[in-house]
C-alpha positions in Angstrom: 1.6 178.8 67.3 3.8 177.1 69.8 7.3 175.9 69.2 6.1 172.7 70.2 9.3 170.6 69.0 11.8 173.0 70.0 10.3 172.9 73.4 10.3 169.0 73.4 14.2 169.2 72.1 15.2 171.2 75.2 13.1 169.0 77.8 14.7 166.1 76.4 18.0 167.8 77.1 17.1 168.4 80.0 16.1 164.7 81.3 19.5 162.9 79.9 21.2 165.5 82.7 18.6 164.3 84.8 19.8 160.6 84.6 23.1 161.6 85.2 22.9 163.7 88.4 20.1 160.3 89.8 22.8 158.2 88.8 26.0 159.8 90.9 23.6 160.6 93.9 22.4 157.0 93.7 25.5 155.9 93.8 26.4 157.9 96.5 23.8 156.6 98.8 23.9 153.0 97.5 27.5 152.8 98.8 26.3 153.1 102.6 24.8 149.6 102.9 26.9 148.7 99.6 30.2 148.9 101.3 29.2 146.7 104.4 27.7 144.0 102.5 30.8 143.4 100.8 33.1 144.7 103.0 35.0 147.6 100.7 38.2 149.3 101.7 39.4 152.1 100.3 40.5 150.7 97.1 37.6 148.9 95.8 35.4 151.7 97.2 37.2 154.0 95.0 37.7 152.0 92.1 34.0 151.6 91.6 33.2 154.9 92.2 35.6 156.1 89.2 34.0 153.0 86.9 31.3 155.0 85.6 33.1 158.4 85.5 36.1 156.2 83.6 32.9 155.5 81.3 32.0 159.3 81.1 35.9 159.8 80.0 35.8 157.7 77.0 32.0 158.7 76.3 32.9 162.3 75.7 35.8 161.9 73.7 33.6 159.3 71.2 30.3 160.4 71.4 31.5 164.8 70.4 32.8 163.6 67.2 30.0 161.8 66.6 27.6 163.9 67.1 29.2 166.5 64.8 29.7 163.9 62.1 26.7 162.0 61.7 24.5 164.7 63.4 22.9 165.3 66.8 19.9 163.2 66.4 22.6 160.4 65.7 23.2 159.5 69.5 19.6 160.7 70.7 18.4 157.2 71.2 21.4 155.0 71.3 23.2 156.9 74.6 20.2 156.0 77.0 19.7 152.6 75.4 23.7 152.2 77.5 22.2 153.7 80.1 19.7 151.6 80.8 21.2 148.5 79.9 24.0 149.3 82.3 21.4 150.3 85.4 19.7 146.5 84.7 23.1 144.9 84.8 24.0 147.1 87.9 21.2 145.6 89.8 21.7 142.0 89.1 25.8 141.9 89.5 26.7 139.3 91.5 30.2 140.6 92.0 32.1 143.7 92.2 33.7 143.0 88.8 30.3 142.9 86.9 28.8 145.7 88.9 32.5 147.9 87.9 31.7 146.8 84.0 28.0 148.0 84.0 29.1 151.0 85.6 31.2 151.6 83.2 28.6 151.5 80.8 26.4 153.7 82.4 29.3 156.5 82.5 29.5 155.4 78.7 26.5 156.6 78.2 26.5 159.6 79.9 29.5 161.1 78.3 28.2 160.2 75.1 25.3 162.2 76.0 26.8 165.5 77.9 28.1 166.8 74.4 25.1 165.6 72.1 23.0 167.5 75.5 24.9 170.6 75.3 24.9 170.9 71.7 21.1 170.6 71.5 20.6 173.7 74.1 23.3 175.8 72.6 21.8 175.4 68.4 18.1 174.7 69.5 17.6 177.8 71.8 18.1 181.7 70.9 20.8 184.3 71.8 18.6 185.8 74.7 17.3 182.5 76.2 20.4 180.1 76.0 21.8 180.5 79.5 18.4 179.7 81.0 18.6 176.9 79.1 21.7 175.7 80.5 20.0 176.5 84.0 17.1 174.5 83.1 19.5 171.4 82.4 21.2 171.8 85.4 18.3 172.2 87.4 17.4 169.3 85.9 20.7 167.2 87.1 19.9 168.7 90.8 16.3 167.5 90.5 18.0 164.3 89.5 19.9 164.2 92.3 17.6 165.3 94.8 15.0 162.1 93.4 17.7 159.6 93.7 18.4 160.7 97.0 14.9 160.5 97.9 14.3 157.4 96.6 17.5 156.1 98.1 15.9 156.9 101.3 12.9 155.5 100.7 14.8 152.2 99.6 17.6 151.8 102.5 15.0 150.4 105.2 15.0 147.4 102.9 18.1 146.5 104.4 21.0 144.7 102.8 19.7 144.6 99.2 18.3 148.1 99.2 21.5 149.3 96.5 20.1 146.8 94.2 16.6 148.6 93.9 18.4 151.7 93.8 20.8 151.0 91.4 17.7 149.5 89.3 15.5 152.6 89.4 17.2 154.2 87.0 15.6 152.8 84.5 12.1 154.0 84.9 13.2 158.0 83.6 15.2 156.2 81.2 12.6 154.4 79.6 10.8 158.1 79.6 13.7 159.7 78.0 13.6 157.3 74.7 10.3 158.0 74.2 10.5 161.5 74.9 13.5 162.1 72.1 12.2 159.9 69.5 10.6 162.9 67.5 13.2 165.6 67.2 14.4 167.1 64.7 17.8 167.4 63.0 19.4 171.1 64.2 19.1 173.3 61.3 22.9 174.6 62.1 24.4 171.4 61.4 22.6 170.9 58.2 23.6 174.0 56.9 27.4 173.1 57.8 27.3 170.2 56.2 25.7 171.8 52.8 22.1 170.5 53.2 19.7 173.9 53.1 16.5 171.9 52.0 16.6 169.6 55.0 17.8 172.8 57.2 14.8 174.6 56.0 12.2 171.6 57.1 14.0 171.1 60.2 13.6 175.0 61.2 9.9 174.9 60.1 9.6 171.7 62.4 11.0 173.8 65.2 9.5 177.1 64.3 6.2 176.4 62.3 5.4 180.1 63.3 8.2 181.6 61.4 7.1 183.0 57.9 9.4 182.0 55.0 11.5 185.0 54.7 12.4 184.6 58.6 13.5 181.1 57.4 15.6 182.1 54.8 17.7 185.2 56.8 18.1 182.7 59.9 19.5 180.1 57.6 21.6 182.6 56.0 23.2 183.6 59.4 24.2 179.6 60.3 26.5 179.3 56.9 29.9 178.9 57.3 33.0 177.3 56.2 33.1 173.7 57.7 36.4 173.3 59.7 38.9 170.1 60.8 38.6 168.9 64.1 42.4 169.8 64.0 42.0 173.3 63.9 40.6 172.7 67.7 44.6 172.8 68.6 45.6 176.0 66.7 46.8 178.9 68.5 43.3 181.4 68.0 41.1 177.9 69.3 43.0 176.5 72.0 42.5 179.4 74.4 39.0 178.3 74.2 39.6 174.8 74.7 41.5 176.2 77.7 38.5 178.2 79.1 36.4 175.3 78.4 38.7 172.4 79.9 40.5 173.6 82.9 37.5 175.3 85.2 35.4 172.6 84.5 38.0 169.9 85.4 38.6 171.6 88.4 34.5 171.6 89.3 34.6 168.1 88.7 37.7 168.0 91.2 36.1 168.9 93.5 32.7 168.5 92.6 32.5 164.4 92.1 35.3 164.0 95.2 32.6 165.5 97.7 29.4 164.7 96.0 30.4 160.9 95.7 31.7 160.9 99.7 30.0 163.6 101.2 26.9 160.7 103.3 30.2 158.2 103.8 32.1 161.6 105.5 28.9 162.4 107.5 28.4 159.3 108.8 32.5 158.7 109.4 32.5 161.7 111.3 29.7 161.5 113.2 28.0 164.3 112.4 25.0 161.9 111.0 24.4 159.1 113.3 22.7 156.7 110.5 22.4 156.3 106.7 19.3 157.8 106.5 20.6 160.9 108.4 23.3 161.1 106.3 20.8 160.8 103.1 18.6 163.4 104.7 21.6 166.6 105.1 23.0 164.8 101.5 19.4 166.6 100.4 19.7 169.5 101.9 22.9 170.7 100.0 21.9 169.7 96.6 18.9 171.5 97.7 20.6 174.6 97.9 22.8 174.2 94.9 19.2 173.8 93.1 18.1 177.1 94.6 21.5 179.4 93.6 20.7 178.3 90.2 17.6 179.0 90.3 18.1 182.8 91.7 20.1 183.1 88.3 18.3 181.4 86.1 16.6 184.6 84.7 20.0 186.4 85.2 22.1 184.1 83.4 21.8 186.3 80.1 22.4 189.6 81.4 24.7 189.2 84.1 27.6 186.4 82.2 28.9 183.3 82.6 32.1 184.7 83.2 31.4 187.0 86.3 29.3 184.2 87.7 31.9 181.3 86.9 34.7 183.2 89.1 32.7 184.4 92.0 31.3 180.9 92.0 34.6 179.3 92.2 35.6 182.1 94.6 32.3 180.8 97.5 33.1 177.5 96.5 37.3 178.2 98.4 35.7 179.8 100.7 32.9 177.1 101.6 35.6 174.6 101.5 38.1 176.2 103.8 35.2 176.6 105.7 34.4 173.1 105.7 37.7 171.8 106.5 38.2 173.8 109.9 35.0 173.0 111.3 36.4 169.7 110.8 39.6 170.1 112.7 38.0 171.8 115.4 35.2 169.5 115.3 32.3 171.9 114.9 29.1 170.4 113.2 28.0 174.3 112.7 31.2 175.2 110.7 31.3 172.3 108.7 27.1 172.7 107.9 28.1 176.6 107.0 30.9 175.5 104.7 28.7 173.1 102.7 26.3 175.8 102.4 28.3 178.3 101.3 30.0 176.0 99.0 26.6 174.6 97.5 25.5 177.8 97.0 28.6 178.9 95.0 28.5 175.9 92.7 24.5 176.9 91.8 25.2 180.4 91.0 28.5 179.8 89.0 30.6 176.8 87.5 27.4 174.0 87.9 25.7 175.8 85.0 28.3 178.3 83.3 30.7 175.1 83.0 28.9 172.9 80.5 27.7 176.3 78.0 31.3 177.4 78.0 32.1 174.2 76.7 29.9 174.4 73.8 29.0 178.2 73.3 32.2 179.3 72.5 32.7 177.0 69.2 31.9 176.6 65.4 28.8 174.5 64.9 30.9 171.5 63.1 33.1 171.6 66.0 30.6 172.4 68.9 29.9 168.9 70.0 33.9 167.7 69.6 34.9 170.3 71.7 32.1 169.9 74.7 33.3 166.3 74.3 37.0 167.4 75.0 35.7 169.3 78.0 33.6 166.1 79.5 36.4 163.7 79.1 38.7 166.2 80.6 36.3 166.7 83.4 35.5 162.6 84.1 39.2 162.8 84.3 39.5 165.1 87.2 36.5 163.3 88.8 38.2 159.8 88.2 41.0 161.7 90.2 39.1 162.6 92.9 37.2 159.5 93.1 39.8 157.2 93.3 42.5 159.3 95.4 40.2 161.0 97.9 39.4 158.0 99.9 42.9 157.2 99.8 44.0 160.9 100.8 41.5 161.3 103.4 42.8 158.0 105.4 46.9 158.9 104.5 46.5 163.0 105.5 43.4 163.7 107.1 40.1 165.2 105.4 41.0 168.9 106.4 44.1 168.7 104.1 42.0 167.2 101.6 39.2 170.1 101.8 41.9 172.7 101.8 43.8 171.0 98.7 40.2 170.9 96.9 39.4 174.7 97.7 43.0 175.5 96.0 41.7 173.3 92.8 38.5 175.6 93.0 40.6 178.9 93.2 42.4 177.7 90.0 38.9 177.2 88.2 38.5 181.1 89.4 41.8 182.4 87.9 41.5 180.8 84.6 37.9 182.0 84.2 39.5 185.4 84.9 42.6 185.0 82.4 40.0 184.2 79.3 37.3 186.0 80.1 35.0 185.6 76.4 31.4 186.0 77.2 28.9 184.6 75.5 25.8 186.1 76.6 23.6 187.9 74.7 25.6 186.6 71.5 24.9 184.6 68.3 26.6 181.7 68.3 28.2 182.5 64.7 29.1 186.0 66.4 31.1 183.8 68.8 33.1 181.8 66.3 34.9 185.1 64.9 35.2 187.4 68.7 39.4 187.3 69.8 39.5 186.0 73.5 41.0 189.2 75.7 43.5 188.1 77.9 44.5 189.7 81.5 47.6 189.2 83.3 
């Protein structure tokens, strides 16, 4: 017998990261006619941009607590209802200011989700098969990206409105997603936490209706454990973790959000696209290959590490950058196209999926969520950062300084990975609660 609701848990995951990688790559191409028809400088330009990830900031620190309070079904429902309310109100803004505020709401949203989606891979899926869950979801953001981009294609020979209809699609896979989570179960971990074994029992046999009793009752057995303050995130043996979890994701976002969000406007203010759709068209090719690294380890994932693919991710993505930024002084399309390649690439294989289960992997269950919340707020911050200051940087020092400051951010993701290297894979997640971090110098 199938796992038919455990299977239905994870593809639901899997389509709330899908909203959030077709709503930054929407955005991204919904700013080329977007910032001639009002005329935004610098400023505004990256102002809006940082709206939604500002949203994703204060999503991820409320939404993690709430999720391990009240449970992860909890915010199921209610975190796309924002979404979708914020994508309608995006469309119809008549100004910049109502456009920033449902943008915000979007990002609301979405970090409220990012936890609650992290959680539900981590306690729904099995030792052996998490980390191609966590590829799954991140395929999923790519595919998300690589539709939006599509359809933001499809939608720019409309002409002057076309970022309204883009802006607005979002709320077709939104409308899929409610109706796609509205079944799932309670996870079984959390019940037990929170000292309810009869609703942890139905909830596994909901999940597993293959699993004989006595398989029931050991599994259950394993998930008990003493239920700990979201205080004891800050003490000494926890806040390594939080560390390993915070700073390399941070610095993906970075970097990440500052060239995902800009990388059509560069193309096209370069000249190495000589229209929007151009610049749509090599947008799709990089996410394209960031789609395919992850892919190559998606059946990896388990037996290889996060941690050895985290750092040598981090270490193509320097590379890719530095890469980048002297094609761009010496004004060589080839050099600049290699970078991004190179840098894609490293983001698929490494920090784009091993980033988001490190944030939730390595904690208790009542915690789990709280903590991946941390990690997403922490993230939106750095990708507030870069939204707002890279415009700003690029037209005060040059985009070759900036791409070489961003592949330094990326070597730092690389050397904390390294410091704290706790692997997850192949591990219980109850194994992981009690396993010492070892540190290198």
């Amino acid at each position: 017998m199938t796992d038919r609701l455990q299977k239905q848990a994870l593809r639901a995951a899997s389509l709330g990261m899908f909203l959030d990688g077709f709503d930054i790559s929407i955005m991204a191409i919904a700013l080329l006619p977007l910032r001639r028809v009002w005329h935004l400088g610098p400023a505004a330009i990256g102002s809006l941009m940082a709206s939604a990830l500002l949203g994703s900031l204060v999503g991820g620190i409320v939404g993690g607590p709430l999720v391990d309070r009240y449970g992860r079904r909890a915010l199921l429902l209610p975190n796309v209802a924002l979404y979708a309310l914020g994508a309608l109100g995006s469309a119809l803004s008549p100004n910049l200011a109502l456009l920033w505020i449902s943008r915000f709401i979007i990002g609301l949203g979405v970090g409220m989700d990012y936890p609650l989606v992290s959680t539900v891979v981590a306690e729904y899926s099995s030792e052996n098969e998490r980390g191609k869950g966590f590829a799954w979801i991140n395929i999923a953001w790519y595919a998300g990206a690589l539709v939006s981009t599509l359809a933001g294609l499809a939608l720019l020979p409309i002409g002057a409105a076309s970022w309204r209809f883009m802006l607005g699609a979002a709320i077709l896979p939104a409308l899929v997603l409610l109706w796609l989570r509205r079944r799932i179960p309670e996870s079984p971990r959390w019940l037990m936490r929170r000292g309810q074994p009869k609703a942890a029992t139905d909830a596994l046999r909901l999940l597993h209706p293959g699993w004989t009793s006595e398989h029931i009752v050991e599994t259950l057995k394993g998930f008990t454990g003493t239920a700990r303050r979201w205080s004891t995130l800050f003490k000494p043996f926890w806040r390594q973790r939080l560390g390993l979890s915070v700073i390399p994701w941070f610095c993906l976002d970075v970097v990440g959000l500052g060239i995902g969000l800009y990388f059509p406007v560069v193309l096209r203010m370069q000249g190495l696209a000589h229209n929007n759709m151009a610049a749509a068209g090599i947008n799709a090719v990089f996410l394209l290959i960031s789609t395919l690294g992850i892919i190559l380890v998606l059946p990896r994932l388990d037996h290889w590490g996060r941690i050895p693919l985290q750092t040598g991710g981090f270490a193509l993505m320097t590379l890719g950058l530095l890469l980048f930024a002297w094609g761009i002084s010496i004004h060589h399309a080839w050099d600049v196209y290699m970078g991004s390649a190179i840098y894609s690439f490293g983001t698929g294989i490494g920090p784009g999926v091993t980033a988001m289960a490190l944030s939730v992997e390595i904690f208790p269950t009542e915690l789990r969520a709280s903590a991946g919340g941390i990690a997403t707020a922490l993230s939106r911050l750095g990708a507030v950062l870069s939204a707002v200051i890279f415009p700003q940087l690029e037209a005060g020092l040059g985009l070759t300084t900036v791409l070489i400051a961003m592949g330094a951010v990326a070597l730092i993701g690389a050397w904390v990975t390294h410091l704290y290297p706790l692997e997850p894979a192949g591990k219980t997640l109850e194994a992981m609660e009690r396993e010492e971090i070892p540190t290198k110098t």
